[in-house]
C-alpha positions as CSV (number, residue, x, y, z in Angstrom):
1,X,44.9,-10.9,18.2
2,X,42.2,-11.8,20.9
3,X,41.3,-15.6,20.7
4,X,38.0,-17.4,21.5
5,X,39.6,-18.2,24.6
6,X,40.3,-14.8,25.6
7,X,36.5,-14.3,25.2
8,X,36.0,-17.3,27.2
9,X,37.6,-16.0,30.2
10,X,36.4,-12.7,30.2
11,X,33.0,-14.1,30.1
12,X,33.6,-16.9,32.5
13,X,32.5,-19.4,30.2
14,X,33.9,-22.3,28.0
15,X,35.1,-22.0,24.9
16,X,32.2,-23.8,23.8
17,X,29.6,-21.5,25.3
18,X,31.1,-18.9,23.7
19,X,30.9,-20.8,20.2
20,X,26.8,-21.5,20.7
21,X,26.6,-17.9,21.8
22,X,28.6,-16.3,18.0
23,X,26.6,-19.2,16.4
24,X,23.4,-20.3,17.4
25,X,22.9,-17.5,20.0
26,X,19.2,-18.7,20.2
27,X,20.6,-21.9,22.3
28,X,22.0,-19.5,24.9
29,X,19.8,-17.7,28.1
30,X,20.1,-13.8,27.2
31,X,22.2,-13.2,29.8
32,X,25.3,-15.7,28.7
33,X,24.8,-14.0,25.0
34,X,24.9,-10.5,26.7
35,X,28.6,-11.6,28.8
36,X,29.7,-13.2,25.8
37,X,29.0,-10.3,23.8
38,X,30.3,-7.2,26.5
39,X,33.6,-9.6,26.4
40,X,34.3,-10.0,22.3
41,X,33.9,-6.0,22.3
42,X,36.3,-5.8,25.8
43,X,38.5,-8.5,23.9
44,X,38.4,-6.7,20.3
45,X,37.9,-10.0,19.5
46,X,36.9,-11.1,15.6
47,X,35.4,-14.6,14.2
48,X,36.8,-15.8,11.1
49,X,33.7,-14.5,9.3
50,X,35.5,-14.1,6.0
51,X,36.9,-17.5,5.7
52,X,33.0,-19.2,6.9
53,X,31.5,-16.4,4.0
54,X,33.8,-17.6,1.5
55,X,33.0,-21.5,2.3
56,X,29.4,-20.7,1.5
57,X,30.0,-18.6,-1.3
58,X,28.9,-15.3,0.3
59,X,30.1,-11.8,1.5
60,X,27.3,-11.1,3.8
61,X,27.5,-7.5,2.0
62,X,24.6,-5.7,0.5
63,X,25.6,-2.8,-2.4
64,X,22.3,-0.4,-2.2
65,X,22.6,2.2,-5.2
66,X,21.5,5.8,-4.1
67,X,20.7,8.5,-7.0
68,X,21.7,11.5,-4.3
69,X,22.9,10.8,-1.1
70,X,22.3,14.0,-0.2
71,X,18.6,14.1,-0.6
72,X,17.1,13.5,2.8
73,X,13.9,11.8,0.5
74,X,16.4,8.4,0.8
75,X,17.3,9.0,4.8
76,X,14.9,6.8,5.9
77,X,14.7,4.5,3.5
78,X,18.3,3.9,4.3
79,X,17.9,3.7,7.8
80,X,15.3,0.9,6.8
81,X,17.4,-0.8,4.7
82,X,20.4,-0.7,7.5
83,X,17.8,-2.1,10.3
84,X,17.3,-5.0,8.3
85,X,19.9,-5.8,7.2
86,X,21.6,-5.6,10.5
87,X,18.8,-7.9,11.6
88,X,19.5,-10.4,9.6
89,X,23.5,-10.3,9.4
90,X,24.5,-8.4,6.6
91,X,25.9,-5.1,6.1
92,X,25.1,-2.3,3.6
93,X,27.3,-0.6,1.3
94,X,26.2,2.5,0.5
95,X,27.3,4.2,-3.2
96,X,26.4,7.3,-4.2
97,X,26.3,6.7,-7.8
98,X,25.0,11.1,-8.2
99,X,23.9,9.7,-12.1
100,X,27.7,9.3,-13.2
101,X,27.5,5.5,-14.6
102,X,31.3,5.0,-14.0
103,X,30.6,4.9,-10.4
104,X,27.6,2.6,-10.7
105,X,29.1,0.3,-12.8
106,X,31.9,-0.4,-10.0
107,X,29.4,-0.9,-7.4
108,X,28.2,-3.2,-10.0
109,X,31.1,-5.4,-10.4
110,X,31.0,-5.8,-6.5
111,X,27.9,-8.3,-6.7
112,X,29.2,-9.8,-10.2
113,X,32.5,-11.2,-8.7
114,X,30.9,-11.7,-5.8
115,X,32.0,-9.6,-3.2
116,X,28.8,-8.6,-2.7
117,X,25.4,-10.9,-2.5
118,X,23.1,-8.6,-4.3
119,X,21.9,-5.2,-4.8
120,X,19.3,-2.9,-4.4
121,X,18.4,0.3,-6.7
122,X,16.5,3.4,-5.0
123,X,17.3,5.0,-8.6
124,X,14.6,4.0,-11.5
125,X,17.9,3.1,-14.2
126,X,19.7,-0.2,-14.3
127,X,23.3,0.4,-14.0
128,X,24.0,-1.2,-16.8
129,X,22.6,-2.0,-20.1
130,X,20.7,-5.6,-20.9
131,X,17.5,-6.9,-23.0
132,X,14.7,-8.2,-20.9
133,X,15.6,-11.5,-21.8
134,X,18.6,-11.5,-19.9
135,X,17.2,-9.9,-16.5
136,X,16.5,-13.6,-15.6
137,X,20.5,-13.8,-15.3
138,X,20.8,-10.7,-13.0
139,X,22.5,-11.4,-9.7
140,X,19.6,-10.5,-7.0
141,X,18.2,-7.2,-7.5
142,X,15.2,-5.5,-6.1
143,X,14.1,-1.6,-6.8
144,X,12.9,0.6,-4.1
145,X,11.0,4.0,-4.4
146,X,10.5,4.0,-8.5
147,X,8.5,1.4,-10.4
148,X,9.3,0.9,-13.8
149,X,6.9,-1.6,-15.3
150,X,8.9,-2.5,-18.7
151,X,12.2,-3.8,-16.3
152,X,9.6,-6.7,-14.4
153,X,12.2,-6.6,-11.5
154,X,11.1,-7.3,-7.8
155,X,10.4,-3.7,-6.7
156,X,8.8,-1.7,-3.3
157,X,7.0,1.5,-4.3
158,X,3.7,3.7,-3.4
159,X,1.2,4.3,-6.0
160,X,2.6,7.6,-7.1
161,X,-0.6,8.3,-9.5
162,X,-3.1,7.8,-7.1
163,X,-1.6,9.7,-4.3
164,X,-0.9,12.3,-6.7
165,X,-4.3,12.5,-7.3
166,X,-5.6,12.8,-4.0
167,X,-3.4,15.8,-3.5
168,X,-4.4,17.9,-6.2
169,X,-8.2,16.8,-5.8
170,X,-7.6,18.3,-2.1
171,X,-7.1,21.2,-3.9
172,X,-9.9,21.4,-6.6
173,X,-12.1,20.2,-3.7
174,X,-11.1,23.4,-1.8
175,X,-12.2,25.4,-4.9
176,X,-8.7,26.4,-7.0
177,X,-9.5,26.2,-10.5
178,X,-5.7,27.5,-11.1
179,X,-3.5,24.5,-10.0
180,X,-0.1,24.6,-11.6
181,X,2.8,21.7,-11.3
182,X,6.2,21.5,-10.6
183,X,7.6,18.4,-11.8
184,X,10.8,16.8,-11.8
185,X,12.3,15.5,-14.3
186,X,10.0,13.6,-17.2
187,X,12.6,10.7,-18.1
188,X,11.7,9.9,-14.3
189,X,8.8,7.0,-14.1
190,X,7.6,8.2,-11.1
191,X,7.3,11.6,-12.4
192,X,5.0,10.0,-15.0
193,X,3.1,8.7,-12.7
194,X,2.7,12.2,-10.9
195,X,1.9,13.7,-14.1
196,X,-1.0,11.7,-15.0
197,X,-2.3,11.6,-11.6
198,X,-2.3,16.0,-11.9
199,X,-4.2,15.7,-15.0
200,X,-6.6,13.0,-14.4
201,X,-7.4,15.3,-10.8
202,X,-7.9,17.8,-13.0
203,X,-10.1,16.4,-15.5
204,X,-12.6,15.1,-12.4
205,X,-12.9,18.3,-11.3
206,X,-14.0,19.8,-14.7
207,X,-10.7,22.0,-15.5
208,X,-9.0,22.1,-18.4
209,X,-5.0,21.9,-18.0
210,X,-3.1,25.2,-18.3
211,X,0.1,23.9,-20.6
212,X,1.3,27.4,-19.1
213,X,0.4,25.9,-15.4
214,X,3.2,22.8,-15.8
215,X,6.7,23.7,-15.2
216,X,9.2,21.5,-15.1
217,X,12.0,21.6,-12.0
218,X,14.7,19.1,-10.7
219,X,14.0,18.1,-7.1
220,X,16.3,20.9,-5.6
221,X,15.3,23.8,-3.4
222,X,16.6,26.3,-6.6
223,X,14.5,23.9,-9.2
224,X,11.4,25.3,-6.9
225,X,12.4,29.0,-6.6
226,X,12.9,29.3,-10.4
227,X,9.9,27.7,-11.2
228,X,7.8,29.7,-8.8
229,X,9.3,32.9,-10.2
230,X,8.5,32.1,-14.0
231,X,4.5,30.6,-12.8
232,X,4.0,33.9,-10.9
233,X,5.0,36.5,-13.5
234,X,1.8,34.9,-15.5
235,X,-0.5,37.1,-16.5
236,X,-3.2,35.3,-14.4
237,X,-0.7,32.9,-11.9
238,X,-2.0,30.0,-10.1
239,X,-3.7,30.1,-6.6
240,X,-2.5,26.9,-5.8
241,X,1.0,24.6,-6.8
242,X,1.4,21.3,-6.9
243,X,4.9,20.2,-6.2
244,X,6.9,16.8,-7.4
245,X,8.8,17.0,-4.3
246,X,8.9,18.5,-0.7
247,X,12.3,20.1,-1.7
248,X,11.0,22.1,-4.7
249,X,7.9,22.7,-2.8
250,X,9.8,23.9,0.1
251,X,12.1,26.3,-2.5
252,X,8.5,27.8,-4.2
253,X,7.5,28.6,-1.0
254,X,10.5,30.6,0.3
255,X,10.7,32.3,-3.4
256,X,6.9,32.9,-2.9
257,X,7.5,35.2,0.3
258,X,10.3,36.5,-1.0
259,X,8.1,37.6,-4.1
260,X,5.7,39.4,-1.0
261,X,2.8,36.5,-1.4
262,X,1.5,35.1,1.6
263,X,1.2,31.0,2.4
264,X,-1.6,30.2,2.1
265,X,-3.6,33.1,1.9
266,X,-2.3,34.2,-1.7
267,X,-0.9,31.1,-2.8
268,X,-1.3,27.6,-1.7
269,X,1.1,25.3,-1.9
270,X,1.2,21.1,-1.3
271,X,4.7,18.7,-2.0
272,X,5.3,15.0,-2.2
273,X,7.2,12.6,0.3
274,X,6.9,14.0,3.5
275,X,10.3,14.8,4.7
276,X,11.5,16.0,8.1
277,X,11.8,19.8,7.0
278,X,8.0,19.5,5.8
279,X,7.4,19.3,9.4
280,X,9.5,22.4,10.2
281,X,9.1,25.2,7.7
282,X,6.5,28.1,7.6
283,X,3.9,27.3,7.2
284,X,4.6,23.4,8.1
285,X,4.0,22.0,4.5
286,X,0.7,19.6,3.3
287,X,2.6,16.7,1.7
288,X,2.1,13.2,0.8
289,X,3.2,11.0,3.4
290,X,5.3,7.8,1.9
291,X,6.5,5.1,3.8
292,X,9.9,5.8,3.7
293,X,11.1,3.6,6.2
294,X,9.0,0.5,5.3
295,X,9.8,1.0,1.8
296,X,13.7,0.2,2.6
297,X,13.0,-2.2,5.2
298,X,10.8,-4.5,2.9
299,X,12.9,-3.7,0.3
300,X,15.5,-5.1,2.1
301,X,13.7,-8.1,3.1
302,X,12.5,-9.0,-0.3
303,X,16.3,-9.5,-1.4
304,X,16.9,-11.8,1.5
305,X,14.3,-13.8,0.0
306,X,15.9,-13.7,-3.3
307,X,19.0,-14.6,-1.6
308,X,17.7,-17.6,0.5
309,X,17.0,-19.1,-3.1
310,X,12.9,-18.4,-2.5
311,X,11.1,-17.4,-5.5
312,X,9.7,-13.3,-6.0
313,X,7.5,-12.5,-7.9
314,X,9.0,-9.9,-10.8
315,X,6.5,-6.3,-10.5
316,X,5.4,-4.4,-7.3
317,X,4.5,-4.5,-3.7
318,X,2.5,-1.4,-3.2
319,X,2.8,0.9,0.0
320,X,0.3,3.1,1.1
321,X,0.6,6.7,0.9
322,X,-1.1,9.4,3.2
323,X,-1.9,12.8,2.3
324,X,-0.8,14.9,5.6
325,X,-3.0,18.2,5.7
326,X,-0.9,20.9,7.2
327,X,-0.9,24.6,7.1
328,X,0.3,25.6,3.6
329,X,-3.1,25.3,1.6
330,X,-6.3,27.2,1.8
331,X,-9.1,28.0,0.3
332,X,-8.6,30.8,-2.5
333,X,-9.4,34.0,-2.0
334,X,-12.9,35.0,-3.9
């Protein structure tokens, strides 16, 4: 096994050097940190991390909780999350908990014997079951994406109501008096959130909500096609869909063509999250915009804090969503 020395050498440096370097690199010019750091990777050289970790009672490990890895909704916020982390020392173990608890609950018992420092949730559920008294004895936890008022936990979210909102007025201001929604699922908070922001757009713009116009999906590409289907077999079918997610919105639109409507001239169609694909399909899809990135990374940042023994405030930091006008809504046709 390589030795500090070894690194020394290859470096041209003391042992010492190489010590402030690993250590305190801000005490080193950039170029002595850059030899010492080409020569621990030539050397395959590793500090005792584990031994320094366990003197301070830490692991230097991060366990971040994702409802569906798959979903390239949490891609960025991930990539967030990693940046910072990295940034600060720490690395990020990723679990994939796909809503079966027996998998969250060992990720779980990562931070509560301590092999892990703390933990972040992109999901809206606690992995495991305790009053609101006792969240005060929670290990450090902070919620990313989903807002759920009654846990009070340190969380990093967009206001999904009001950018819901904006969305579906874009809409009514364009002159569709048929909107219809495709939800997700309603246990989720943030597809609440969604919900009330559809109706309360619609009650501005003088329209009375079509229990016939809500439909509800779940987040996948089919969840959209099916919906679609059943919304345009209506006697009189919406102009214009509102979609919980850029997935299902992506799905209604491919079932929409596939049903011989056009985008946007027979049906308009607008999603929520802006993910890459948004970009990328045809028509490129109207979405709202959220943070994705900054989400994770302040996420991230807010559970160093906790960690560093500073004080955060239980509730939300707020992110601000954009509404990105594309090419998949139009005015209907009179």
């Amino acid at each position: 096994m390589a030795t500090m020395k070894d690194v020394a050498q290859l470096a041209g440096v003391s042992t010492a050097t190489v010590s402030r370097a690993l250590m305190n690199p801000e005490k080193v010019s950039a170029s002595t940190r850059k030899r010492v750091e080409d020569a621990v990777l030539e050397a395959g050289y590793s500090p005792n991390s584990l031994a320094r970790n366990l003197r301070r009672n830490e692991s230097k490990t991060i366990v971040t909780i994702v409802p569906d890895i798959c979903d390239p909704y949490f891609s960025e916020i991930i990539r967030g999350i990693e940046e910072a982390a990295k940034e600060n020392g720490y690395l990020v173990l990723l679990g994939n908990s796909s809503q079966q608890h027996q998998t969250e609950s060992s990720l779980v018992n990562l931070v509560f014997t301590k092999q892990a420092d703390g933990m972040l949730l992109l999901g809206t559920d606690l992995p495991f079951d305790v009053s609101k008294p006792e969240q005060k004895n929670l290990p450090p936890l902070v919620m990313a994406c989903e807002y759920a008022p009654e846990l009070e936990l340190p969380t990093v979210h967009i206001d999904n109501l009001t950018a819901t909102f904006e969305a579906v007025n874009y809409l009514t201001q364009m002159g569709h008096q048929r909107v219809a929604q495709i939800s997700g699922p309603d246990t989720a908070a943030l597809c609440q959130f969604r919900h009330q922001g559809y109706q309360q757009a619609m009650r501005r713009a003088g329209i009375t909500v079509n229990p016939n116009y809500i439909v509800n999906g779940d987040f996948s590409f089919e969840g959209g096609a099916k919906a679609i289907t059943s919304l345009m077999s209506l006697a009189e079918p919406p102009t214009a869909v509102f979609c919980h997610n850029d997935i299902m919105a992506i799905g209604a639109m491919q079932q929409a063509k596939r049903l011989g409507l056009r985008i946007p001239q027979d049906l308009s169609i607008v999603g929520f999250d802006d993910i890459q694909f948004a970009h990328y399909c045809e028509p490129a899809l109207t979405t709202v915009s959220q943070p994705r990135y900054e989400i994770g990374r302040q996420a991230m940042l807010m559970l160093l804090e906790l960690l560093k023994g500073k004080e955060v405030r239980a509730g939300s930091r707020l992110l601000d969503a954009k509404l990105m006008i594309r090419d998949s809504a139009a005015p209907p046709r009179s």
